[in-house]
C-alpha positions in Angstrom: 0.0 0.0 0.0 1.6 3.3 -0.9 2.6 5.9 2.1 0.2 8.6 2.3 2.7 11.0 1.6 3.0 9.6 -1.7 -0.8 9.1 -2.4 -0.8 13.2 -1.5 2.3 13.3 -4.3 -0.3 11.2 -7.1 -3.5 13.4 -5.8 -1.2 16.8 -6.1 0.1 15.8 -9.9 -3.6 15.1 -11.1 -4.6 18.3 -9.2 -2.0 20.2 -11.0 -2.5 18.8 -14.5 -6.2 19.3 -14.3 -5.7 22.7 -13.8 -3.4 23.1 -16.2 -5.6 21.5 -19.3 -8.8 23.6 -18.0 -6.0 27.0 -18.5 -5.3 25.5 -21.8 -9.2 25.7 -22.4 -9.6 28.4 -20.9 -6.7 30.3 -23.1 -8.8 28.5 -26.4 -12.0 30.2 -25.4 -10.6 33.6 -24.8 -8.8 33.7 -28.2 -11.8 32.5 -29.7 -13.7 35.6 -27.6 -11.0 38.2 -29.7 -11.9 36.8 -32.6 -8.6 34.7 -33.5 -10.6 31.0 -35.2 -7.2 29.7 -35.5 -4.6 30.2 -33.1 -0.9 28.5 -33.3 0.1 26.0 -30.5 2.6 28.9 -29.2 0.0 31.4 -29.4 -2.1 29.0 -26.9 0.1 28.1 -24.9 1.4 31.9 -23.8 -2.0 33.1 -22.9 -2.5 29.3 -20.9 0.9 30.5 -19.4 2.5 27.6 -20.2 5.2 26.2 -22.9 4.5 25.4 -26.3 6.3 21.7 -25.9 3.8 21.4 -22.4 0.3 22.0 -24.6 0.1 18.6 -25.6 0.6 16.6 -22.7 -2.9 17.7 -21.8 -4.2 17.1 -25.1 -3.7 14.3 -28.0 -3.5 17.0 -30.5 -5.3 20.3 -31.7 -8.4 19.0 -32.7 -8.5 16.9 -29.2 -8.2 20.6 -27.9 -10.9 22.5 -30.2 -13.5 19.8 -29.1 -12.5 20.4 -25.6 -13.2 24.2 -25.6 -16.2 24.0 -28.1 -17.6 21.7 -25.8 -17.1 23.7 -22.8 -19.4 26.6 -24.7 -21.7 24.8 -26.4 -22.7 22.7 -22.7 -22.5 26.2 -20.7 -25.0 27.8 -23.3 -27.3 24.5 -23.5 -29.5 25.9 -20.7 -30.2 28.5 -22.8 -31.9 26.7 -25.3 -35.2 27.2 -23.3 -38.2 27.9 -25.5 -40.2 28.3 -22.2 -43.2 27.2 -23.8 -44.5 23.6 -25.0 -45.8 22.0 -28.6 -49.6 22.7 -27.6 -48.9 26.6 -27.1 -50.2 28.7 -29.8 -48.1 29.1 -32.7 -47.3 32.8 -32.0 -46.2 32.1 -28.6 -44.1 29.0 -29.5 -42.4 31.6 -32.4 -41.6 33.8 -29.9 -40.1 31.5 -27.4 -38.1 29.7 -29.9 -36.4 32.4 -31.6 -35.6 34.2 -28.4 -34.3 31.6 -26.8 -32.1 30.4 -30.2 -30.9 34.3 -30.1 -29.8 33.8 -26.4 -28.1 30.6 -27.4 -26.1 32.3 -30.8 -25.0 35.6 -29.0 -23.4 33.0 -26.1 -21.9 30.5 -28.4 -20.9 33.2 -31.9 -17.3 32.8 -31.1 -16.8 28.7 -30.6 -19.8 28.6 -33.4 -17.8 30.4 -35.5 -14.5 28.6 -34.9 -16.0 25.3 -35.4 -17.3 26.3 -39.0 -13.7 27.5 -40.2 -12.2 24.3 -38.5 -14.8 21.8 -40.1 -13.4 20.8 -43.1 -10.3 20.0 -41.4 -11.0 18.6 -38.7 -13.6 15.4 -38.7 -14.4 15.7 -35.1 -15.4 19.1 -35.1 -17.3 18.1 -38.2 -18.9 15.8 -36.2 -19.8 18.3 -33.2 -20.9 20.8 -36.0 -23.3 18.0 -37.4 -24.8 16.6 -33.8 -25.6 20.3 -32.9 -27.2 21.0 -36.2 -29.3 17.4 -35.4 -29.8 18.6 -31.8 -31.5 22.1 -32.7 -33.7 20.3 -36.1 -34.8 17.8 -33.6 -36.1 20.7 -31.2 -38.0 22.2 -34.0 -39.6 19.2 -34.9 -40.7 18.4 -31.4 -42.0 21.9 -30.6 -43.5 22.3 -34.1 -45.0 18.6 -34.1 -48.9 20.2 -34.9 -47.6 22.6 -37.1 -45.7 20.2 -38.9 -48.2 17.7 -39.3 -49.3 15.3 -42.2 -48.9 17.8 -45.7 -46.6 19.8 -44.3 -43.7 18.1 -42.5 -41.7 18.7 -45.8 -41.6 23.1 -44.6 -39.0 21.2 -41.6 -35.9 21.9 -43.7 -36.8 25.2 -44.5 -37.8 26.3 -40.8 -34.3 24.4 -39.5 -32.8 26.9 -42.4 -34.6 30.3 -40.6 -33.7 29.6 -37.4 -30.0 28.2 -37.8 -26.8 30.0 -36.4 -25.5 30.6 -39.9 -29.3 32.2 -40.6 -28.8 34.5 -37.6 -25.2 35.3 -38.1 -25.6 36.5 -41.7 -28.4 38.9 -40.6 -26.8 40.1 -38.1 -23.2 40.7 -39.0 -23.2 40.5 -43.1 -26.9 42.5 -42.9 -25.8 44.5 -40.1 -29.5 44.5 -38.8 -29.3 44.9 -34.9 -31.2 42.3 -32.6 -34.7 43.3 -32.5 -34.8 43.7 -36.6 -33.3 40.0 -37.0 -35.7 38.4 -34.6 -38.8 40.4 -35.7 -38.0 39.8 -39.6 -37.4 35.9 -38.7 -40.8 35.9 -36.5 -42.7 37.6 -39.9 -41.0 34.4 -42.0 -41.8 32.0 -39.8 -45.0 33.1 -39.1 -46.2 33.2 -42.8 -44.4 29.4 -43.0 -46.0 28.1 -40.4 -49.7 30.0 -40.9 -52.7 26.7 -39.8 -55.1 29.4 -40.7 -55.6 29.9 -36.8 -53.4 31.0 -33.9 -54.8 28.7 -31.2 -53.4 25.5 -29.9 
């Protein structure tokens, strides 16, 4: 059985490396914050505080690291996702919800969002994350749209995932340079007329 001092030595290391790969993180997200999508190793590893030949020992390689941080935003933003209201709410109210709570969710995540998409075609598991998020926000639309959606008109799902996708929001945003209230209030009038039922009540 080892001597406790060197069970302390064990528990100190893991301590010490554990903190050291959430500063790596850390470092990631705060480049990704200023804008910089693609930082070098060394550019990492001086704002983690730490040496360039160090970074790796806390991660298998840079993609190993972007999952890491995109996963850190991405699980701290998931509470935002939050319509606030159910699939038998009236159609207006589920609008509302849904694209308030999808603007809460892009204005948290823009920066790691943004990353992933330049990183994708590089990296297959970023790809991967990009895809299962994409998944994760069409299958929320289809659950809380389940009436609207129903029999004749389930085929509109592509189009509504389309509206109300990051990509959707960032290009109205940024490359329209609408503020805020215009994005959501032109995306509630084009969801509105795409999911009209002739009737506003649940």
């Amino acid at each position: 059985m080892p001597a406790p001092g060197a069970l302390d030595q064990v528990d100190g290391r893991r301590l010490r490396r554990e903190q050291n790969r959430e500063a790596v993180i850390d470092a990631l997200v705060s480049l990704f914050d200023e804008a910089v999508y693609q930082p070098s190793s060394a550019e990492i590893a001086d704002r983690a505080g730490l040496s360039p030949r160090s970074l790796f020992r806390y991660f298998d390689d840079i993609d190993d690291l972007n999952r890491a941080a995109i996963d850190r935003q991405i699980a701290a933003a998931r509470p935002l996702l939050d319509p606030g209201v159910g699939p038998d709410a009236a159609t207006s109210d589920k609008i509302r919800g849904l694209l308030g709570a999808r603007a809460r969710l892009f204005d948290a995540i823009a920066p790691a969002a943004r990353s992933a998409r330049i990183c994708s075609h590089r990296h297959p598991i970023v790809a991967g994350q990009v895809h299962e998020s994409r998944e994760f926000l069409r299958s929320q639309l289809r659950h809380l749209f389940a009436r609207e959606l129903s029999d004749d008109r389930a085929a509109l799902l592509p189009a509504l995932d389309a509206l109300c996708s990051f990509e959707t929001y960032e290009l109205m945003r940024f490359d329209q340079g609408r503020s805020r209230a215009k994005t959501l209030a032109a995306l509630t009038a084009a969801l509105t007329t795409l999911l009209d039922t002739n009737g506003d009540t649940p």
